[in-house]
Backbone of each chain as ProteinMPNN parsed JSONL, in Angstrom:
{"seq_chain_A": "XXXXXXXXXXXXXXXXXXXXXXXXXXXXXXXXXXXXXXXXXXXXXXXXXXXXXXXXXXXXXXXXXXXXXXXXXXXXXXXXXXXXXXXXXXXXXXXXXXXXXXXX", "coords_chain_A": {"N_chain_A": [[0.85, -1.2, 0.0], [0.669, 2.347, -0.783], [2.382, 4.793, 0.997], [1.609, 7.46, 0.733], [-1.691, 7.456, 0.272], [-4.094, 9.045, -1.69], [-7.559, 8.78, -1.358], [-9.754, 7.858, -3.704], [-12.196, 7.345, -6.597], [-14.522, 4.912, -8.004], [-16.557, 3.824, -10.69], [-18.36, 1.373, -10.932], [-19.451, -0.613, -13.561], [-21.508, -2.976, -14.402], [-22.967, -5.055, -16.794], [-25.146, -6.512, -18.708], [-25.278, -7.881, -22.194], [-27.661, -7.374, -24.841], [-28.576, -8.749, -28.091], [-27.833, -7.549, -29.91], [-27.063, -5.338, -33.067], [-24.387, -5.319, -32.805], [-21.893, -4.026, -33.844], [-22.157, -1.075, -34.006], [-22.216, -1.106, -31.227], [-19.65, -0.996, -30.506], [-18.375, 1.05, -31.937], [-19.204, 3.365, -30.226], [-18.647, 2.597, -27.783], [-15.354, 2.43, -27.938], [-15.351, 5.459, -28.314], [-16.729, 6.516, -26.529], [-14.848, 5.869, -24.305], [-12.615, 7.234, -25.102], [-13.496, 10.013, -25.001], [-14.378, 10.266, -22.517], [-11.206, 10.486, -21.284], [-11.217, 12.6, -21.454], [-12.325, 14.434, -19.905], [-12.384, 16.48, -16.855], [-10.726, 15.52, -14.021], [-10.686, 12.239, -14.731], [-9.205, 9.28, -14.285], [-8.641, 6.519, -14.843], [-9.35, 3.392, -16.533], [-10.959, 0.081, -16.915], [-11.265, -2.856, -18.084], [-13.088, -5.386, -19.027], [-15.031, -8.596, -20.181], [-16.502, -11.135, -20.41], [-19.33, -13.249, -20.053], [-20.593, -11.785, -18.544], [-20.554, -8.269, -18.401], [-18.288, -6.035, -17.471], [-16.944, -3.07, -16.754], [-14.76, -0.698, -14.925], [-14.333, 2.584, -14.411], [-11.964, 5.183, -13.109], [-12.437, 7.717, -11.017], [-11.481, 11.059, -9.296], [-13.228, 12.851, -7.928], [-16.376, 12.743, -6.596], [-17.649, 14.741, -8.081], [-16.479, 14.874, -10.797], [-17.699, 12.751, -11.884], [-20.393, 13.272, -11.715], [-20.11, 15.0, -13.402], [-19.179, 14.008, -15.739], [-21.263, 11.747, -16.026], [-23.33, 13.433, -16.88], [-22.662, 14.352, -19.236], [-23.42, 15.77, -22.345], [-22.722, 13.828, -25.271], [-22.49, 11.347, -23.845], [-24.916, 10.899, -22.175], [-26.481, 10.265, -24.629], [-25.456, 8.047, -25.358], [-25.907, 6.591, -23.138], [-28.781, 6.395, -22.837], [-29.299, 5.354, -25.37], [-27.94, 2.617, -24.912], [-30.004, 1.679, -22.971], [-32.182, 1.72, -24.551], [-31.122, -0.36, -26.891], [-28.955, -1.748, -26.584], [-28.093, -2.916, -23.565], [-29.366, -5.708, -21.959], [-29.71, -5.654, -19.116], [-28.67, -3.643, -16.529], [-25.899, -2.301, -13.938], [-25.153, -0.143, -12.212], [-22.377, 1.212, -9.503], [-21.344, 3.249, -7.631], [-18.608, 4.765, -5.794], [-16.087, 4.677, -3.234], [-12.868, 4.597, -3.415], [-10.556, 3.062, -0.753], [-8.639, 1.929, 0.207], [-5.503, 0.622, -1.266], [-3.305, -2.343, -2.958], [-1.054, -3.703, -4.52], [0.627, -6.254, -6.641], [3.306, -6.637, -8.329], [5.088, -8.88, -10.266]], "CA_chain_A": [[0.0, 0.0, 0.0], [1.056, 3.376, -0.352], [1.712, 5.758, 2.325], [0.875, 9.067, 0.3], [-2.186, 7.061, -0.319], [-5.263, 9.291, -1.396], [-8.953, 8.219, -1.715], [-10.474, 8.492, -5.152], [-13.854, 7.146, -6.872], [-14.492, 4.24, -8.349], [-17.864, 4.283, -10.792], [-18.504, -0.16, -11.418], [-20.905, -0.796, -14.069], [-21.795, -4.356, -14.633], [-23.961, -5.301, -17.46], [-25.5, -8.186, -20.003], [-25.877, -7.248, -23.461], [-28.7, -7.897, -25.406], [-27.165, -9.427, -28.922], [-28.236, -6.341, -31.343], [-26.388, -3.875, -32.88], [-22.773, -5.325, -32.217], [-21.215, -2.772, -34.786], [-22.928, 0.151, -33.226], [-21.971, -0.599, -29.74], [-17.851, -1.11, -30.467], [-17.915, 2.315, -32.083], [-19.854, 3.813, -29.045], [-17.827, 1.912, -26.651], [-14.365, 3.542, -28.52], [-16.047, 6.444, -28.562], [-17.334, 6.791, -24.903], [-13.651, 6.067, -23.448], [-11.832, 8.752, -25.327], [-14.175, 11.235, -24.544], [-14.103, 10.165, -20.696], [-10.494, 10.323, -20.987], [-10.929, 14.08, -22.105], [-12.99, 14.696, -18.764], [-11.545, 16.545, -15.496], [-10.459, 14.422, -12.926], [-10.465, 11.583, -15.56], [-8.259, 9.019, -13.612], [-8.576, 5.503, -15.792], [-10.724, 2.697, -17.094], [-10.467, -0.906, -16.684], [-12.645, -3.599, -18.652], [-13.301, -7.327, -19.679], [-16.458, -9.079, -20.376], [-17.076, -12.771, -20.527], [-20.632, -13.046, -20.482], [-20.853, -10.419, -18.035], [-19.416, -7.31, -18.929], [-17.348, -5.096, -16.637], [-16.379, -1.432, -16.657], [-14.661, -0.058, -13.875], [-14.046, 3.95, -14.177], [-11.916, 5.757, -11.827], [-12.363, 9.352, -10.96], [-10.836, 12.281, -8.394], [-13.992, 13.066, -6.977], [-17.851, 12.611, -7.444], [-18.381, 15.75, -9.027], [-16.246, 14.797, -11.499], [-18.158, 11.22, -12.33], [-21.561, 13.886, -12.078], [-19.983, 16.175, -14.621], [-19.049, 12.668, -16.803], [-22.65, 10.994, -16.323], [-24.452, 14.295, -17.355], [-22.178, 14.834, -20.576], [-24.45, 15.527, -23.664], [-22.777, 12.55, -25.747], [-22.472, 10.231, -22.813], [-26.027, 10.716, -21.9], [-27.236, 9.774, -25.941], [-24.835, 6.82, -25.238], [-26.69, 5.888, -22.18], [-30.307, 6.258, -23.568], [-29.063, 3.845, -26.837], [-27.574, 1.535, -24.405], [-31.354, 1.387, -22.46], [-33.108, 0.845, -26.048], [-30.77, -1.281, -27.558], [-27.775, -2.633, -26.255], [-27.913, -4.199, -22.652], [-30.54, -6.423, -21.014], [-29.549, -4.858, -17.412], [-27.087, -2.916, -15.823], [-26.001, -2.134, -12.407], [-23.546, 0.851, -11.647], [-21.731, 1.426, -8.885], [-20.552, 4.663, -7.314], [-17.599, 3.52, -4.937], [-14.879, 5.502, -2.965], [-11.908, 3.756, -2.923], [-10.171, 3.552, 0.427], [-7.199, 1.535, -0.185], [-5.279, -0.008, -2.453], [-2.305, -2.766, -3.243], [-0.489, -4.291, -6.058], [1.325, -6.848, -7.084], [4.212, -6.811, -9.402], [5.821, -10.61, -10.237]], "C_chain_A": [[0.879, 1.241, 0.0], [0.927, 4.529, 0.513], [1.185, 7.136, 1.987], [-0.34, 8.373, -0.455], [-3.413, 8.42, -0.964], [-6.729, 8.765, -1.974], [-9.309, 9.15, -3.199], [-11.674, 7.63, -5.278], [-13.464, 6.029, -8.098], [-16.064, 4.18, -9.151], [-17.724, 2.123, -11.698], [-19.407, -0.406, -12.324], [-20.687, -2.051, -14.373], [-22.976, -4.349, -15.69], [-24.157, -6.606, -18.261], [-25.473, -7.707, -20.873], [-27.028, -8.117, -24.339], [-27.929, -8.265, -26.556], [-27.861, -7.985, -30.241], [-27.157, -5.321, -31.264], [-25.053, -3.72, -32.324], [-22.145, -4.298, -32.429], [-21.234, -1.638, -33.992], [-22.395, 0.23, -31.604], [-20.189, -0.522, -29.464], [-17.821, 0.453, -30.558], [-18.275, 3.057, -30.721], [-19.078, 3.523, -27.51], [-16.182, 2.788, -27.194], [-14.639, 4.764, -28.501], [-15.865, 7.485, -27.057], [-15.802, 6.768, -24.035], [-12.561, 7.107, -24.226], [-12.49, 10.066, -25.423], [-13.868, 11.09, -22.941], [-12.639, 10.379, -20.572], [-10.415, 12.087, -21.064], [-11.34, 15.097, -20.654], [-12.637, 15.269, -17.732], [-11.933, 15.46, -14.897], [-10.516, 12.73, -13.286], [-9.344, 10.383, -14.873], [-7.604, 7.655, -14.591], [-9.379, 4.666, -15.546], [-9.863, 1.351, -17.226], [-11.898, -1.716, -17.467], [-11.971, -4.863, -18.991], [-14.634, -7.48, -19.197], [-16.085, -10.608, -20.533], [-18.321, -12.626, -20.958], [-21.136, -11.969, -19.787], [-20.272, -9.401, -18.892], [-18.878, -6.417, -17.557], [-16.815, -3.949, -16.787], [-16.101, -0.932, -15.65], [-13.677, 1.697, -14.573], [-13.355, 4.513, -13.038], [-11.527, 7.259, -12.196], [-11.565, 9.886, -9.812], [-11.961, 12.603, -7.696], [-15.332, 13.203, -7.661], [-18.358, 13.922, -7.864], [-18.041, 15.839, -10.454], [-16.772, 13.521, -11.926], [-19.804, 11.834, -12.252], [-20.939, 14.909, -13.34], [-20.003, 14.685, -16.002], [-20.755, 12.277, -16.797], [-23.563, 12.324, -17.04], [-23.71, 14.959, -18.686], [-23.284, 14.719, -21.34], [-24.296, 13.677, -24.307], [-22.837, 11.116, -24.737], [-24.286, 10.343, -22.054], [-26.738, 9.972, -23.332], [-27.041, 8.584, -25.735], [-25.9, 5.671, -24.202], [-27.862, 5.59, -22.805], [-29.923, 5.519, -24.776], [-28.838, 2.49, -25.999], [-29.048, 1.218, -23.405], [-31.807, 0.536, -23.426], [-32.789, -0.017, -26.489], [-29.486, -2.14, -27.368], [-27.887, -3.8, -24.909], [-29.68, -4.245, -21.94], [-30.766, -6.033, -19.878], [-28.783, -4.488, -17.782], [-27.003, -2.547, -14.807], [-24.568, -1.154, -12.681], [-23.679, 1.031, -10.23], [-20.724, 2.701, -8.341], [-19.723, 4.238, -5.663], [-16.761, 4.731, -4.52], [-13.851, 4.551, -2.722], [-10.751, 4.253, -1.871], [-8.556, 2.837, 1.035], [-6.546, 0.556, -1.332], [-4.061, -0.871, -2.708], [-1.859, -3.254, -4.166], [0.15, -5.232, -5.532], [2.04, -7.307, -8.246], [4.997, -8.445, -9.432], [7.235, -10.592, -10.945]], "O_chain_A": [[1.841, 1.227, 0.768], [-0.105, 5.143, 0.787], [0.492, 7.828, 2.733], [-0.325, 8.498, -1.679], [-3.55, 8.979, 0.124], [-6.801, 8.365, -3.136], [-9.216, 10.315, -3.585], [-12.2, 7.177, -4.261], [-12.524, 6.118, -8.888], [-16.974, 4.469, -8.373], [-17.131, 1.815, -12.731], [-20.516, -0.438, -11.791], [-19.519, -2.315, -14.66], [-23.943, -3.631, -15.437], [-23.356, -7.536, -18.359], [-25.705, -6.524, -20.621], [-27.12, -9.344, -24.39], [-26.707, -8.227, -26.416], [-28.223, -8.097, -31.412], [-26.586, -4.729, -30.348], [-24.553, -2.774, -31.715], [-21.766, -3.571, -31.512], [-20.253, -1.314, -33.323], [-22.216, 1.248, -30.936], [-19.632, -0.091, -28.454], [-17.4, 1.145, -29.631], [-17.253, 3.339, -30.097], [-19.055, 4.186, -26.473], [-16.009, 3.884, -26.66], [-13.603, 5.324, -28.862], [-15.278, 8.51, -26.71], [-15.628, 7.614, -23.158], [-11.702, 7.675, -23.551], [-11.963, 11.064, -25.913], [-13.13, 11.859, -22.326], [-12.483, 10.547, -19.363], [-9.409, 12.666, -20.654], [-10.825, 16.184, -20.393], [-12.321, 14.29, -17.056], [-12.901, 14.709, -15.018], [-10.419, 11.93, -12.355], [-8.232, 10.869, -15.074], [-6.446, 7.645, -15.008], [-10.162, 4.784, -14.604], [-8.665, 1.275, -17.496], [-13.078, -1.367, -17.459], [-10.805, -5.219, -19.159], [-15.242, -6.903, -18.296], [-14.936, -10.842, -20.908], [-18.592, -12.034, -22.003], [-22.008, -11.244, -20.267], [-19.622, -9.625, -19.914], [-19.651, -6.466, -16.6], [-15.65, -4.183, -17.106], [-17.095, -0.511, -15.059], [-12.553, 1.705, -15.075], [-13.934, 4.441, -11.954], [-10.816, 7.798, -13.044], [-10.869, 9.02, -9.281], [-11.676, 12.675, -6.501], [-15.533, 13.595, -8.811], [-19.574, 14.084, -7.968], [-18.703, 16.464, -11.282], [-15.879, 13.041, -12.625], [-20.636, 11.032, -12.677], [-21.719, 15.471, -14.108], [-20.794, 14.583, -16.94], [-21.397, 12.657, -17.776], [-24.512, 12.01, -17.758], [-24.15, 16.013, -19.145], [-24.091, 13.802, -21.185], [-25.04, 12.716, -24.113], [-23.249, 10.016, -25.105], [-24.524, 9.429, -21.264], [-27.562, 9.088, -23.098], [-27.988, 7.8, -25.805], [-26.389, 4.558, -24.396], [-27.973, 4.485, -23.337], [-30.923, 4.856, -25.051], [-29.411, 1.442, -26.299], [-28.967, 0.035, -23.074], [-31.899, -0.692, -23.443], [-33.653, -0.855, -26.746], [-29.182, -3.116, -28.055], [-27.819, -5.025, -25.006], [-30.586, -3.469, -21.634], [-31.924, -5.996, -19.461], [-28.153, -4.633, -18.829], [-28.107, -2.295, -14.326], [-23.451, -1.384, -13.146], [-24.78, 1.033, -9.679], [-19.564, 2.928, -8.687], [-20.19, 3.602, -4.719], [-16.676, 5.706, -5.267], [-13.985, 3.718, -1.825], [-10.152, 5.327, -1.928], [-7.752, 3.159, 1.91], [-7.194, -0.13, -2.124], [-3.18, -0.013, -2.749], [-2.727, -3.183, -5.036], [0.362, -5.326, -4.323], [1.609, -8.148, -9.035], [5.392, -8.952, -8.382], [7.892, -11.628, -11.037]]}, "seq_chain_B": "XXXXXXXXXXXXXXXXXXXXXXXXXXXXXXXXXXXXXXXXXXXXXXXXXXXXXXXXXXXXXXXXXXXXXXXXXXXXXXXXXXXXXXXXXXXXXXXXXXXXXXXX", "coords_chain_B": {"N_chain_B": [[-32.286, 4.573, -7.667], [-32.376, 2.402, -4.373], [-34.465, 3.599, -1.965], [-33.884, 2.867, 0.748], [-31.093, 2.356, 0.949], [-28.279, 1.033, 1.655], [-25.075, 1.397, 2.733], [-22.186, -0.405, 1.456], [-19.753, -2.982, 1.08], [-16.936, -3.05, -1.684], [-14.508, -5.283, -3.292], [-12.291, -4.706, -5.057], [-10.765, -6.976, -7.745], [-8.373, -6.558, -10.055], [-6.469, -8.03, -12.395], [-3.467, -9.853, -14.56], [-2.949, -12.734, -16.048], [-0.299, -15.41, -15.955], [1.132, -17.193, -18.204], [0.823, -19.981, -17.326], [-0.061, -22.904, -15.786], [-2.861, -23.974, -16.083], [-4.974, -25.458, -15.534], [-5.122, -25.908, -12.742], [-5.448, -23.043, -11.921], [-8.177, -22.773, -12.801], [-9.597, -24.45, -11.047], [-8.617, -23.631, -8.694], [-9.767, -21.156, -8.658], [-12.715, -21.784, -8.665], [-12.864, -23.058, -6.291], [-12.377, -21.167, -4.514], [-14.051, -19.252, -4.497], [-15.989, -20.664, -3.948], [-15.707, -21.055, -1.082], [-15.724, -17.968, -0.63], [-18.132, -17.826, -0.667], [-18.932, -18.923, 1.739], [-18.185, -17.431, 3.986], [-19.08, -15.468, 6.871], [-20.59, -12.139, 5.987], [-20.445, -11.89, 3.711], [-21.4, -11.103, 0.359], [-21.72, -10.864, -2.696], [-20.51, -11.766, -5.804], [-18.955, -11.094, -8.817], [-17.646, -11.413, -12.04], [-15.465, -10.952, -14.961], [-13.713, -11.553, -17.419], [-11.168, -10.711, -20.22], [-8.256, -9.975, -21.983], [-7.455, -8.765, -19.657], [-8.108, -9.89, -16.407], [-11.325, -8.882, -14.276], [-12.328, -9.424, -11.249], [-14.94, -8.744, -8.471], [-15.719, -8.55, -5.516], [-18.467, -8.532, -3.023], [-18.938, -7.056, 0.37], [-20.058, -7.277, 3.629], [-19.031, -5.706, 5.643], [-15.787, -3.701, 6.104], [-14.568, -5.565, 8.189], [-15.309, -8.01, 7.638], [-13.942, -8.504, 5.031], [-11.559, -8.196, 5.936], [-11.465, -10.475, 7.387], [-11.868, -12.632, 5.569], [-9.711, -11.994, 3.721], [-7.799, -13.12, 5.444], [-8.505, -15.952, 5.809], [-7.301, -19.115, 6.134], [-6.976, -20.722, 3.968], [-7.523, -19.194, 1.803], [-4.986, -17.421, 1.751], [-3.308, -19.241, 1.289], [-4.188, -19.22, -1.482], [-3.438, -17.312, -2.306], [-0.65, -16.539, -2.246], [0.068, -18.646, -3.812], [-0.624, -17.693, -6.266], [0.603, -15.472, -6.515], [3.373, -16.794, -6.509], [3.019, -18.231, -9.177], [0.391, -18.052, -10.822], [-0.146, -14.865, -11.718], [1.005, -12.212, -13.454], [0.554, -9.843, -12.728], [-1.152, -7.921, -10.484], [-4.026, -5.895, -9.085], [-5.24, -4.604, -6.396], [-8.521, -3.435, -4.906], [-9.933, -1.371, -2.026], [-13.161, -0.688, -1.518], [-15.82, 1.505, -0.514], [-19.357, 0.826, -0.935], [-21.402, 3.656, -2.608], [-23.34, 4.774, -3.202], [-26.236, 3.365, -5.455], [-27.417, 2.356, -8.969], [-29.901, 0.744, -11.098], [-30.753, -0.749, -14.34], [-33.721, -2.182, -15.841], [-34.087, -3.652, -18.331]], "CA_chain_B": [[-31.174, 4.492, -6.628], [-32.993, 2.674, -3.958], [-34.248, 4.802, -0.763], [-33.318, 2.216, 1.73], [-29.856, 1.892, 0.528], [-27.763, 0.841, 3.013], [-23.669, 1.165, 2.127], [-21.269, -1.942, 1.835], [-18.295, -2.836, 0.699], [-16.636, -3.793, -2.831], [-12.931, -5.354, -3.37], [-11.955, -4.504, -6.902], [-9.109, -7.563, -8.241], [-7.842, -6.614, -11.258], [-5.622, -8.878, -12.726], [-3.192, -10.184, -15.765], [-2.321, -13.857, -15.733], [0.909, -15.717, -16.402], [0.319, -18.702, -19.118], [1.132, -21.216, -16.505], [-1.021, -24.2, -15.422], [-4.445, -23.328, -16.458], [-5.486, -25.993, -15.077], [-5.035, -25.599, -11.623], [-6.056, -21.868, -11.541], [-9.789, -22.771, -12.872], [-9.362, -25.593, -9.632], [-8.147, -22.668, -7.331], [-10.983, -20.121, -8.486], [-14.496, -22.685, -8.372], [-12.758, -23.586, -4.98], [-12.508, -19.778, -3.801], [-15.762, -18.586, -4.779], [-17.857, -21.46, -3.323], [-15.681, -20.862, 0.241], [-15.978, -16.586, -0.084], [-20.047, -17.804, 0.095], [-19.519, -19.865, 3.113], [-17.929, -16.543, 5.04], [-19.839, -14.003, 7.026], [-20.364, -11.127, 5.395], [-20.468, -12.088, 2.01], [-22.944, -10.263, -0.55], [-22.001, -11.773, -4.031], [-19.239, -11.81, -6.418], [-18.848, -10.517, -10.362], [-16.166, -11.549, -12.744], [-15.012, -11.371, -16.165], [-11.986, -11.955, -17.92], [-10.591, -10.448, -21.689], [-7.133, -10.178, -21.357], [-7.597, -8.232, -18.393], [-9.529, -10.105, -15.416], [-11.897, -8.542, -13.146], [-13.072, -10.272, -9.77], [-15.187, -7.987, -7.829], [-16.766, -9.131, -4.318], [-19.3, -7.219, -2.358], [-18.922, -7.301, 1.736], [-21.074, -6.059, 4.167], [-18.157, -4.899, 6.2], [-14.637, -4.147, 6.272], [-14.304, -6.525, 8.989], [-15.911, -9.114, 6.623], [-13.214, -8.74, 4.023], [-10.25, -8.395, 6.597], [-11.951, -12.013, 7.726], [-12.259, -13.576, 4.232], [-8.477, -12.024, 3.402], [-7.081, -13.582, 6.46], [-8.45, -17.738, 5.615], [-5.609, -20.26, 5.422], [-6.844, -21.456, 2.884], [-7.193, -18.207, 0.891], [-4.012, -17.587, 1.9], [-2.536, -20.187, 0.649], [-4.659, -19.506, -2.809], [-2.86, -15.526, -2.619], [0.665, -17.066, -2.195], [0.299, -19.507, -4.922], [-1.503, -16.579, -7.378], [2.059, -14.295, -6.31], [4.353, -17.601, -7.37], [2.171, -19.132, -10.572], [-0.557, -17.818, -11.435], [-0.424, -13.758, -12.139], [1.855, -11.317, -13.805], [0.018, -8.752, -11.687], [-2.518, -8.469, -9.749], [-4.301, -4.935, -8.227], [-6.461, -4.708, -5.055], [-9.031, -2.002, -4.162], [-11.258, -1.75, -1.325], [-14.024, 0.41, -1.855], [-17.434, 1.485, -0.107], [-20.198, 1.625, -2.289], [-21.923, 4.89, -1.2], [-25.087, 4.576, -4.52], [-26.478, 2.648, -7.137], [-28.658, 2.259, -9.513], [-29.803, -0.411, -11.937], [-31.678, -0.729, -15.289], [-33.918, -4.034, -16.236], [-34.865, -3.54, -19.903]], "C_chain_B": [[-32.689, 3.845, -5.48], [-32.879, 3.42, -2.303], [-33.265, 3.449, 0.615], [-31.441, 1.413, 1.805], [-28.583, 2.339, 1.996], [-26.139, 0.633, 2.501], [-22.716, -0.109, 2.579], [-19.869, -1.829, 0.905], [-17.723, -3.49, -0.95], [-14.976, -4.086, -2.634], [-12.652, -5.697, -5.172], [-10.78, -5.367, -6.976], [-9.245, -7.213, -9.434], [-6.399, -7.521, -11.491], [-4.54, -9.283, -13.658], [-2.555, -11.741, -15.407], [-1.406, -14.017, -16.532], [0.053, -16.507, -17.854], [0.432, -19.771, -18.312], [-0.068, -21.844, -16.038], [-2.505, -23.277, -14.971], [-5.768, -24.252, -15.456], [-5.946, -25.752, -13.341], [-5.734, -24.112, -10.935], [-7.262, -21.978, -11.635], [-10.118, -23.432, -11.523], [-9.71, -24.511, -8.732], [-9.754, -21.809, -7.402], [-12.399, -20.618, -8.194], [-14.554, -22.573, -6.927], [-12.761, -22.177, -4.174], [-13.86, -19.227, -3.785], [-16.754, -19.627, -3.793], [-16.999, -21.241, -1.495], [-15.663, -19.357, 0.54], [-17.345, -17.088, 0.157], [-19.812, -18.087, 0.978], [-18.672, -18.298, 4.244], [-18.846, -15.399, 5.476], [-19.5, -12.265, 6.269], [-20.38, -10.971, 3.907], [-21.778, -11.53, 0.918], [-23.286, -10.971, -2.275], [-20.162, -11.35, -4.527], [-19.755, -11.32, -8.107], [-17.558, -11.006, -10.961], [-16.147, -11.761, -14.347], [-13.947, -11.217, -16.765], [-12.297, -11.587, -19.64], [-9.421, -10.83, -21.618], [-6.739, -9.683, -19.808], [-8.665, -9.141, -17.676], [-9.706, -9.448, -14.208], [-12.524, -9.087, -12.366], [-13.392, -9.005, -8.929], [-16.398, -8.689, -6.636], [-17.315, -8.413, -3.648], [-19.336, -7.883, -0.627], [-20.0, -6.39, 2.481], [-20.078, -5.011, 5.12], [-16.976, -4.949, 6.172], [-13.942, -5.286, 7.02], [-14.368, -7.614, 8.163], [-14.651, -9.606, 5.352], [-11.664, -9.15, 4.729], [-10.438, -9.958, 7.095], [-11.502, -12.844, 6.629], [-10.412, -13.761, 3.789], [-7.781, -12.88, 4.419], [-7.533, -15.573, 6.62], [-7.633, -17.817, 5.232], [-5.853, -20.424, 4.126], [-6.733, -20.626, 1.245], [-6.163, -17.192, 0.829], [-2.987, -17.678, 0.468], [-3.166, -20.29, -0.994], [-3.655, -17.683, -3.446], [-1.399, -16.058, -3.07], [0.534, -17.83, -3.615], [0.148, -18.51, -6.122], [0.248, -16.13, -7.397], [3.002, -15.486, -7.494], [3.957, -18.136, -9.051], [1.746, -18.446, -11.421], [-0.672, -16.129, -12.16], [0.796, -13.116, -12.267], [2.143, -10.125, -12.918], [-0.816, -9.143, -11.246], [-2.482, -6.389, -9.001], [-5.196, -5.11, -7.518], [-7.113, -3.559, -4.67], [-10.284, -2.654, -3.014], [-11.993, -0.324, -1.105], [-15.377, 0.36, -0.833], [-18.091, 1.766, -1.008], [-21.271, 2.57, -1.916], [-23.373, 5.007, -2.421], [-24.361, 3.833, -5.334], [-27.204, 2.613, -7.588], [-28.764, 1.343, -10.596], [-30.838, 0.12, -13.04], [-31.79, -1.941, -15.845], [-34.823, -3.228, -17.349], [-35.931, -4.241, -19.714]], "O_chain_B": [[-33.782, 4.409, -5.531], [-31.877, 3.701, -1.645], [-32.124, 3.517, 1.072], [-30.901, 0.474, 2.39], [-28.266, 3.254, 2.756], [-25.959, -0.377, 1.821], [-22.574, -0.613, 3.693], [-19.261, -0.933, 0.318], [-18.273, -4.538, -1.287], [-14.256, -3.33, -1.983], [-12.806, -6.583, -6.012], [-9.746, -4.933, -6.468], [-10.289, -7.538, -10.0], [-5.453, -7.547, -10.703], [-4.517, -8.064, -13.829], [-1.713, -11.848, -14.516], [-1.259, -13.349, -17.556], [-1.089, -16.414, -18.303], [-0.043, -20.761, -18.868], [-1.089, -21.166, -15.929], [-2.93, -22.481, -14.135], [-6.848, -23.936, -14.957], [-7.077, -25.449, -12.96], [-6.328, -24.016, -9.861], [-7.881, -21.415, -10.732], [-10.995, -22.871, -10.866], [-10.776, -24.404, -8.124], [-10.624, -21.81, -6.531], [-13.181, -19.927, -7.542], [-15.534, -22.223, -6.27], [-13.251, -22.243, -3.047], [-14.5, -18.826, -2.813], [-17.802, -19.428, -3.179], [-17.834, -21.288, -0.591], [-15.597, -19.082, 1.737], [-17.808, -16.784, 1.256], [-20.576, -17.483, 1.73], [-18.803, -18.484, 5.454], [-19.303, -14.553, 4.707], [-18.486, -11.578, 6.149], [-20.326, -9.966, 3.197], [-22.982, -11.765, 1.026], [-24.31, -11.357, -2.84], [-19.164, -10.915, -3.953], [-20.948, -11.255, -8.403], [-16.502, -10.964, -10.331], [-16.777, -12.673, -14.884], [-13.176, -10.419, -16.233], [-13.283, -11.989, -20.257], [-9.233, -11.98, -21.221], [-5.909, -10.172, -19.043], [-9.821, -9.241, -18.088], [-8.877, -9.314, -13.307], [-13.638, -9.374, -12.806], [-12.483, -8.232, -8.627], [-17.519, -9.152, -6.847], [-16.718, -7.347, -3.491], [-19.713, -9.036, -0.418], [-20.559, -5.335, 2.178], [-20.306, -3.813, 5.287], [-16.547, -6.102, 6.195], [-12.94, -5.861, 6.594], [-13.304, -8.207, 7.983], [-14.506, -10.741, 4.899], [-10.865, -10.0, 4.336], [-9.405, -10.625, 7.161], [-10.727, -13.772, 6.866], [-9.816, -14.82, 3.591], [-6.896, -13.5, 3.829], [-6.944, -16.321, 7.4], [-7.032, -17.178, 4.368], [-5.009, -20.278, 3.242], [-6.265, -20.98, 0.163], [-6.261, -16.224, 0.074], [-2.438, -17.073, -0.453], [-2.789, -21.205, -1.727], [-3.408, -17.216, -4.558], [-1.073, -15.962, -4.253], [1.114, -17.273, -4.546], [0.989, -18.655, -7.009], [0.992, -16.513, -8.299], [3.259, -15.309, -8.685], [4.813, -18.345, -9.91], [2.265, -18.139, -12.494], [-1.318, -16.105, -13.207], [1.671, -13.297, -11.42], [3.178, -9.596, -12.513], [-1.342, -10.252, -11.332], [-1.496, -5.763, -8.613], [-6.116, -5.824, -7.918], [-6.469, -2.659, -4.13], [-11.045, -3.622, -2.998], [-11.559, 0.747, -0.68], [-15.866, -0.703, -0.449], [-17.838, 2.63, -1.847], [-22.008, 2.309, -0.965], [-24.424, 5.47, -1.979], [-23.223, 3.601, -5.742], [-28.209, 2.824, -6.908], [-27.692, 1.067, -11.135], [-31.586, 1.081, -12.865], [-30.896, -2.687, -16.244], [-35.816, -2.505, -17.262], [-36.742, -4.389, -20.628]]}, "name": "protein", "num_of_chains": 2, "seq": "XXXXXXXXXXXXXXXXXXXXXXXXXXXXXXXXXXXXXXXXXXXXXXXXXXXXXXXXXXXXXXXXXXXXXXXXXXXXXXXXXXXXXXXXXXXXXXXXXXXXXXXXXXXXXXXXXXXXXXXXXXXXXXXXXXXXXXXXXXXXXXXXXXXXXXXXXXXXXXXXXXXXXXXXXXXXXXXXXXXXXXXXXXXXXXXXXXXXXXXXXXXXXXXX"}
């Protein structure tokens, strides 16, 4: 762990996808993380899917993961991904409070 | 978001595995997952794997996780992960302070 640790934000989304509209959701998905990367307090993005899918976001502080969720294009994104992409979804608004690694 | 939302805990693994004995790691992980259920405190689990894998477990309390981290036997599944099984490995422990879901 580090000792100059500080707490940041963690935003988890978990989802299924419905099977429509693969094409459409790669670009959107490419899309959606280099805009978030453009974002204050922008920290980094972590993903894999199996059959789940997984997105973990990390931010600097929840005003910056309310300025991200209420972007114009990241709101269209959302409302497409309701209509036509995933079956569920579950996000996650998280503070993270510590943290360790392992290098091999 | 719902009203009665009551805050708990998440432990974010992020991961990259070696190529080494594949076998054994699917062994190690069935066998971890079905003994994080049998510990107090336990809420659920999430995981998916690209090249990147994510394992994310939900606690009800820090205590709960400092419990779960501290079995021999998951231990002895950390130690083996360090020598074998992972390139890396990152650890977060997070509260989850909201959420909200969407069922198409």
């Amino acid at each position: 762990m580090k000792t100059d640790f500080k707490p940041y934000y963690a935003v988890i989304f978990t989802n299924k996808r419905t099977l429509a509209d693969d094409e459409g959701y790669g670009k959107m998905a490419v899309r959606m993380e280099a805009l978030a990367k453009e974002q204050p307090g922008y920290l980094g993005m972590d993903h894999a899917r199996t059959e789940l899918g997984i997105t973990i976001s990390y931010w600097e502080s929840l005003e910056a993961i309310k300025h991200w969720k209420n972007n114009l294009d990241h709101q269209n994104a959302q409302e497409k991904g309701r209509q036509i992409w995933y079956e569920w979804y579950h996000t996650r608004i998280c503070k993270v409070e510590r943290e360790y690694e392992f290098n091999g």
